[in-house]
N, C-alpha and C positions, 0 to 999 in steps of 0.2 A: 475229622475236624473241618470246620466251616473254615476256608479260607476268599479272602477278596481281592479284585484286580482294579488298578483305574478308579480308587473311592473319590469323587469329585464331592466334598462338602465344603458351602461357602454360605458361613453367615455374613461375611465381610469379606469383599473382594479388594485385593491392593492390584494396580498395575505402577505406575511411575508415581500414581499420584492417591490416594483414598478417594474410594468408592463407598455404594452401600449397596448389597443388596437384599433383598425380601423373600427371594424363594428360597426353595433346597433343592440341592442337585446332586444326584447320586449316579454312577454309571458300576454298576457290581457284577460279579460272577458268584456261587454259593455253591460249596461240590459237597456232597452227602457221603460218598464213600473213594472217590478218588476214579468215578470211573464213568458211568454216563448218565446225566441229569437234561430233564425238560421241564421247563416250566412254560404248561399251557393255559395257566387261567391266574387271573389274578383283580381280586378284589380290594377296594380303596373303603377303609374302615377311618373312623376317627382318630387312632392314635398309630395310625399307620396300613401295612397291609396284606394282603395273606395271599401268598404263592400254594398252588398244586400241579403235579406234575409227576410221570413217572421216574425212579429213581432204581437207576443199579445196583442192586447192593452184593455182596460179597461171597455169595453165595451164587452170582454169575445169575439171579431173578431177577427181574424187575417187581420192586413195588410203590407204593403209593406214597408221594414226599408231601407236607402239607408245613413249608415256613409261613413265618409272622417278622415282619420286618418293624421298625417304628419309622417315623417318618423321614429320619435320616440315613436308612438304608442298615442302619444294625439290627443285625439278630436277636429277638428274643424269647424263640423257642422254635424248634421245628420238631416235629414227628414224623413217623415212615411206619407203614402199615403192609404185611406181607407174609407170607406162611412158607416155610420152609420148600426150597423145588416147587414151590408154586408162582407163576407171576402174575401181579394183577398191575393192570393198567389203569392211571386217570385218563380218560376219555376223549376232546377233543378240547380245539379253542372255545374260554368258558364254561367249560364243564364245572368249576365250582360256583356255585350259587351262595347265598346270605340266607339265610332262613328266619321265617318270623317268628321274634319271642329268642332272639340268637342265635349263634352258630352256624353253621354251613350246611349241603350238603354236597355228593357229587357222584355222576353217573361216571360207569367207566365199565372194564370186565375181566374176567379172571381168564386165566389161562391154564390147563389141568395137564398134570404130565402126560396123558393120553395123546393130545395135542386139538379135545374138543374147547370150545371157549364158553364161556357166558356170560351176564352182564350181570355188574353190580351195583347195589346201590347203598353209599357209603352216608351216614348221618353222624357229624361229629356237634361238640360243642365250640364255645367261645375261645376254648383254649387247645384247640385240635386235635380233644381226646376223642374217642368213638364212643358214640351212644347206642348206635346199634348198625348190622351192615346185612344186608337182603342178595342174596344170591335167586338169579332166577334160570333155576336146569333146564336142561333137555340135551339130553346126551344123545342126541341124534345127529345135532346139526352144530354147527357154528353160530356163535352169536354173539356181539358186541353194542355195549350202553355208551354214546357219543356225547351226550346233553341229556340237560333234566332242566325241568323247572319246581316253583311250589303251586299248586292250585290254590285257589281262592278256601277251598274247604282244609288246607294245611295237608294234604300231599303231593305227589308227586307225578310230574309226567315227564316217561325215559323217551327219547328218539335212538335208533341207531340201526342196526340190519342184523337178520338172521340168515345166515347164506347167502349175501349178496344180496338180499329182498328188505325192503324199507319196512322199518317196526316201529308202532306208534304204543307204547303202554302206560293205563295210569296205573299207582296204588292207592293206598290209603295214610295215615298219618307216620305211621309206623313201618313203611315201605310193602305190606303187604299188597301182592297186586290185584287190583278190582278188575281188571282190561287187557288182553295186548291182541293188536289184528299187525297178520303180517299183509304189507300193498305189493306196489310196482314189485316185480320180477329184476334184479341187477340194478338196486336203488339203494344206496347207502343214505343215511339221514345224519347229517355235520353239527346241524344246530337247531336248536328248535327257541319259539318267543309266543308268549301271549299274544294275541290280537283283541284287538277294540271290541270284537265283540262277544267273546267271552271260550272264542276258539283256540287253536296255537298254528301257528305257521310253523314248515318246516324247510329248511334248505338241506340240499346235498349235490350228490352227484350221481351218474351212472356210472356202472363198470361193468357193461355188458363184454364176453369174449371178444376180439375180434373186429371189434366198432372202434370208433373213437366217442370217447367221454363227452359228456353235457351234464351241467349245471341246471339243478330243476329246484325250485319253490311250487311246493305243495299245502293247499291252507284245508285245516279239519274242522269242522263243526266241536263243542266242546263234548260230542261223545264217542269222537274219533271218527267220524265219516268222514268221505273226502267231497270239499267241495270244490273244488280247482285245481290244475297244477299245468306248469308251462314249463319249460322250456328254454334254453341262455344259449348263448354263442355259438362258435362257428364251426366247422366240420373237422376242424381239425385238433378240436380237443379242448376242454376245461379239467380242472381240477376239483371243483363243486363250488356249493356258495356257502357261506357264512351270511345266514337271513339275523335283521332285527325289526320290531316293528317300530316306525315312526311316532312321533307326534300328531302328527295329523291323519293318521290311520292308514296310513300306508307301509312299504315295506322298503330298509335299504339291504341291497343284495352286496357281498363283495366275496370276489374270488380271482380266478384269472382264465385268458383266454388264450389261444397259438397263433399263429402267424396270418391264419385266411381274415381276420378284422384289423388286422395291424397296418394298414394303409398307412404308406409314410413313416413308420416306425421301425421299421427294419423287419427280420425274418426272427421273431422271437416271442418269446412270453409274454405277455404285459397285466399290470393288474387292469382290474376289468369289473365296475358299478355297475350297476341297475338301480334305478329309482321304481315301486309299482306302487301303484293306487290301491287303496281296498281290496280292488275287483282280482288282481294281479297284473293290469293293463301296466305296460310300461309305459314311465312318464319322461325319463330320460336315460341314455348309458351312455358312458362314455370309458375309452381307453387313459390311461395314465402309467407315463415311462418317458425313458430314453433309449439307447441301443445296446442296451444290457442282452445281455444273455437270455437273462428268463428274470421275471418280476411278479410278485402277485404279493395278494393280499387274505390274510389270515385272522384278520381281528376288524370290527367297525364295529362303531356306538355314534349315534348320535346325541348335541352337545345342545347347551339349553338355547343357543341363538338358531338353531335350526341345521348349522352347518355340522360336517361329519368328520371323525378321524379315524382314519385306518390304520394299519398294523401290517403289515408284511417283510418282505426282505428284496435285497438288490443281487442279482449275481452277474458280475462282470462290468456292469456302467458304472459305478463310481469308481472302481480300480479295474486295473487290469487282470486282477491278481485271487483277489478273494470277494466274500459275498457279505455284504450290509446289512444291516436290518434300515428298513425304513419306515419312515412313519411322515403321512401326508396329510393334508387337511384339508377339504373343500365345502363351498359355499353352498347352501342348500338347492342349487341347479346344476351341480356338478362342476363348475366351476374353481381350476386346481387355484388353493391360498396360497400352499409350499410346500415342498416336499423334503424332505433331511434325510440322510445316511447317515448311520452312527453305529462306530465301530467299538469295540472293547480292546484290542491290542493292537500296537501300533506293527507288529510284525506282517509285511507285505503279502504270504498267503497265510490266509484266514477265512473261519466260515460262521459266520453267525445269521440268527435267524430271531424274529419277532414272531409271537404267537398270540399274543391277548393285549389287549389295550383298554385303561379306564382313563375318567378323567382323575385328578389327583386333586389332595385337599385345598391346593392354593391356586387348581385353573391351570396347573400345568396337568401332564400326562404322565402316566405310567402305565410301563410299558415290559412288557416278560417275553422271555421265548430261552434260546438255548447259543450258550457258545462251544462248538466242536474245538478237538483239541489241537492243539498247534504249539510254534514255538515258545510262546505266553505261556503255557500250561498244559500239560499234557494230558489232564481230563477233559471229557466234557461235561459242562455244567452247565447251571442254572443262571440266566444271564435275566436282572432285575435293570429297567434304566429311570431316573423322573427327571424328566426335562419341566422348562417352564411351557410355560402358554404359547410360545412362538416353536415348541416343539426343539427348542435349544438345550443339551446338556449341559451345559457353559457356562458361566453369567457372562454378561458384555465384555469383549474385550477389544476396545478400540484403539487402534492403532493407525499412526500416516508414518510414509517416509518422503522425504522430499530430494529436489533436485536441484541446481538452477539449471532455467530454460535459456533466460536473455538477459546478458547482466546490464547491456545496455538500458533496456528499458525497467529491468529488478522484476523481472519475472520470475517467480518458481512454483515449479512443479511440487505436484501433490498427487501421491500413488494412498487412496483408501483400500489399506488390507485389513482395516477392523470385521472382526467376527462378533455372530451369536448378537447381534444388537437390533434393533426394529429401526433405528433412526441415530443419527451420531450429531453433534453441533459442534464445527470447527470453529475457535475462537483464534484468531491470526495474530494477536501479540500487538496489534497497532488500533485495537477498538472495533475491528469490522467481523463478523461473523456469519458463516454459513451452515444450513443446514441440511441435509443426507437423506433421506428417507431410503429403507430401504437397501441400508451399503451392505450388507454381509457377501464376502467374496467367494462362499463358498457353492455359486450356482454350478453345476457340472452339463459341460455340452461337449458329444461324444461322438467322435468321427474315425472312424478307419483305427477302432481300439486306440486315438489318441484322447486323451483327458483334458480340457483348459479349465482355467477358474477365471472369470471374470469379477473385473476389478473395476473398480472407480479411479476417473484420472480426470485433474483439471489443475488451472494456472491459474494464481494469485500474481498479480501485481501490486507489491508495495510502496507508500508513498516514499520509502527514504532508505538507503544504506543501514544498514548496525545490523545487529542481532533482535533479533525477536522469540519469544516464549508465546511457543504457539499449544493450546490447550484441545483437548479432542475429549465429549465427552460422552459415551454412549449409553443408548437406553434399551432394555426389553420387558418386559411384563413387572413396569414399575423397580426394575434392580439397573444399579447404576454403575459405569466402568469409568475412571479416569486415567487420561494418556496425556502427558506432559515429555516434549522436549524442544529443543532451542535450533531456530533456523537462521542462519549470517544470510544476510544482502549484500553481496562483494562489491565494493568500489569496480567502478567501468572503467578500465585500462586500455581499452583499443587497440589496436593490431597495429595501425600502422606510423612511422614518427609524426609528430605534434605538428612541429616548426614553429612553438610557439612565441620565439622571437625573443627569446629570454635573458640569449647569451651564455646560455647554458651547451653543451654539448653530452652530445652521449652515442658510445660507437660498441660494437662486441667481436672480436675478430678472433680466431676462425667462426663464421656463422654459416651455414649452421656445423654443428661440431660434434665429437662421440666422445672423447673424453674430458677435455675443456675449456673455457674460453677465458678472453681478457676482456675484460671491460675498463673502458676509459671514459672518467667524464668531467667536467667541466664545471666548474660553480663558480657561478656569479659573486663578489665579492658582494657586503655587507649581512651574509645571512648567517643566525644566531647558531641555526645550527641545519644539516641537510641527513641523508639519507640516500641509502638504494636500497630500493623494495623489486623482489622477484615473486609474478602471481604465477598460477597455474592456471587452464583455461576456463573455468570456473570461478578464476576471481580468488583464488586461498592462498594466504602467503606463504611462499616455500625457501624462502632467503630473505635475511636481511642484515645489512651491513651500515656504519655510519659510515660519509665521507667528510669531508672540511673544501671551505673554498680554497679553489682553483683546480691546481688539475691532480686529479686521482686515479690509480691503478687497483683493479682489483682483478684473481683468476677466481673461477669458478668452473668446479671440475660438477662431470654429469651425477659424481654420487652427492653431493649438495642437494641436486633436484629430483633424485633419487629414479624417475623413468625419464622413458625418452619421451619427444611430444615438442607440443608450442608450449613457450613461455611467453609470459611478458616480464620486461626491465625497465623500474620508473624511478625519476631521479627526483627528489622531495627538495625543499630549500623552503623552514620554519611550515609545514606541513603542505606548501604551495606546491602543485604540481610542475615541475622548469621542465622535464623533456620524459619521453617513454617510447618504447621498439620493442620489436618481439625479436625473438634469438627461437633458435630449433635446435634438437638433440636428436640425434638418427641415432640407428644400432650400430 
């Protein structure tokens, strides 16, 4: 049975005060048999969207899981496709494709109890029955199908490797194969995409013995000749690339790199770009991370403004503890927009991972990969997320808490810990308002395995004493958060006595004192009516007693003020201030 963790759905967000928002937000887990689920590819359709991934089933196989989600994250059908002691695999990130005229389909390979493999190629329809599925033999060697596309004549072209050697194949409409040339020697092929000119580019990696790994993009004439291939990072290892082609006919690469390009980053993994032109000439790369453990990247598409979103995971920089899925966004020159961590269980070790990334129907993201099992749940499953356009699973939720600074001058502090928001407008309760760009506190800077979150902090000065209804209202991809609650401006009591000449008196003996004092004081005759008011150092009343004119006795033990600390003690006469002193409480 399909079960879920963490369903964040909000047509309508409440915080203190009504909200509205516009998108949907879903953060799921989806287990097929109770034991281990991946979801590597994931397509964004009209009424929602369809997961593939290989799937544990019960028979201790792996086979083939193909959900349909609707746009709010509910299940409305899934399938699994598998033969008894046989297991077949879906293939890499985006290995499902859309097929023209409907349906899907998807490269991936079987696995034969001999322990030979082959690759498969799997054609379902709209509703993830199978139309037909192509096995291609050779019982000689190993071999496995990573990605496919559709050609322009309605077939298909597989990438993947046979023995470690890079294999390019097309078929025909009905998966029959027309082609396949095995290339490089220890070249696995990750992903394959059209090019502009009617070729396919192909990304992967090497796995030669004995070496360290490199990321290569290889580009083929559309009869499978090779017309280029380069080349990526640094000596001490990639993992491969994940290639797509651009807009403007180029290519964005995204996968990760080790430690010898990590200047300034620490001794670790990091995801790791490439921009290439047509020709394959690179046009820009750049690193992106923090001093996580190991970082990369498993999913990119480029978005209609030019800019890109990745797909990968965080291990050790956002916690100390467990691993993130992350999903970042940059500007069409490489240039980071933002980066987010987002977990599925709030329990401290945890392992999750992101694997495919689209854009979703309302300009937000969705986002698949896998959550290993932990104290949340003890399978691993199929971990679906759709955040908004600011790559937030959240809708807005702003938040302040305040302080006072100077009661003298009615200063107060103002700590911004609103989340998931683009921009927040604090409105002060006195007509004055300020606006935020940018406050989400959940930026993560990582030093000697410790964690901070940075915060927004500033001081308002009020023009007057009272209470104030201070309003906080946030904003992200058009969905809206409201945060209402109430700040006191404390009367200014002063520290030291007045001598305001009143004829009033006021005295506290034992001062300072630990269990209690006397106060004596004094009122001026003619007054309708007086008072003794006791603040705390912030101005809040923590006593208060009527007196009558002339002279009055009151004790006051330290559980009245309940801690120890500075007080203040002020003598009223018809709300006029006649005299005030501070008294102290020790242990």
């Amino acid at each position: 049975m399909l079960k879920t963790f963490k369903s964040i759905i909000f047509a309508t967000f409440i915080l203190s005060s009504v909200g509205y928002a516009q998108s949907t937000y879903f953060n799921n887990t989806y287990d097929f048999y109770g034991t281990a689920d991946i979801a590597f590819s994931v397509l964004s359709i009209d009424s929602g969207y369809v997961i593939a991934g290989p799937i544990f089933d019960t028979t201790n196989q792996f086979n083939v899981g193909i959900l349909y989600i609707d746009n709010f994250g509910n299940e409305v059908w899934r399938k699994d496709y598998g033969q008894y002691w046989i297991s077949e695999f879906a293939g890499w990130s985006g290995s499902l494709i859309p097929v023209a005229g409907g349906g899907y389909a998807l490269a991936g390979s079987i696995l034969w109890p001999s322990g030979d493999a082959d690759i498969m190629l799997w054609r379902f329809d709209s509703n993830g029955d199978t139309l037909w599925t192509q096995t291609y033999v050779d019982t000689s060697v190993w071999a496995a199908g990573r990605a496919c596309l559709q050609t322009p004549e309605g077939g298909f072209v597989i990438a993947g490797d046979v023995s470690n050697n890079l294999l390019l194949m097309k078929t025909d409409s009905l998966g029959n194969e027309l082609w396949s040339n095995v290339y490089n020697t220890n070249h696995i092929g990750m992903s394959i995409d059209h090019s502009t000119d009617g070729g396919y580019v192909v990304g992967g990696g090497t796995a030669a013995p004995g070496i360290d790994d490199q990321s290569f993009v290889v580009k083929f004439d559309s009869s499978g000749a090779t017309q280029w291939m380069n080349y990526y990072g640094g000596p001490l290892g990639e993992d491969g690339f994940i290639v797509r082609t651009t807009a403007d006919g180029g290519y964005i690469c995204a996968g990760d790199t080790s430690s010898a390009l990590n200047i300034g980053l620490g001794d670790s993994t990091k995801i790791y770009l490439v921009k290439l032109d047509s020709s394959g000439n690179t046009e820009w790369s750049r690193l992106y991370g923090t001093f996580a453990l190991e970082e990369q990247a498993t999913g990119v598409r480029e978005l209609s403004d030019g800019s890109f979103i990745v797909a990968g995971d965080d291990i050790g920089g956002s916690s100390s503890f467990g691993t993130y899925g992350a999903l970042l966004k940059i500007g069409p020159s490489g240039d980071s927009l933002w980066m987010r961590y987002i977990n599925v269980c709030d329990e401290n070790s945890f392992s999750i991972h992101f694997r495919d990334v689209q854009q979703a129907n309302d300009d937000g993201f969705i986002v698949c990969g896998f959550k290993a099992g932990n104290a949340c749940s003890p399978s691993q499953d199929m971990w679906v997320v759709k955040t908004n356009c600011l790559g937030f699973d959240e809708p807005p939720q702003p938040t302040v808490t305040d302080s006072v600074t100077d009661v003298e001058n009615k200063l107060i502090s103002f700590i911004n810990e609103s989340r998931f928001s683009d921009s927040i407008l604090i409105e002060f309760g006195d007509g004055n308002n300020q606006m935020i760009r940018n406050p989400t506190h959940t930026i993560r800077i990582v030093e000697s395995n410790i964690v901070y979150d940075t915060v927004n902090f500033f001081t308002y000065a009020y023009p007057d004493t009272g209470t104030y209804t201070v309003t906080v209202t946030g904003w992200a991809c058009g969905d809206t958060g409201v945060f209402t609650t109430n700040v006191t401006v404390p009367i200014f009591v002063g520290i030291e006595n007045l001598g305001l000449n009143t004829g009033a008196t006021l005295k506290a003996y034992p001062n300072p004192f630990s269990d209690y004092t006397t106060i004596e004081a004094i009122v001026p005759e003619g007054y309708a009516s007086a008072k003794l008011v006791i603040y705390n150092m912030v101005g809040t009343t923590v006593f208060q007693a009527p007196v009558q004119n002339g002279f009055n006795k009151l004790t006051v033990s330290k559980d009245d003020l309940k801690d120890s600390g500075i007080y203040f003690y002020v003598l009223y006469g018809d709300d006029e201030l006649l005299e005030r002193d501070k008294m102290v409480i020790i242990e």
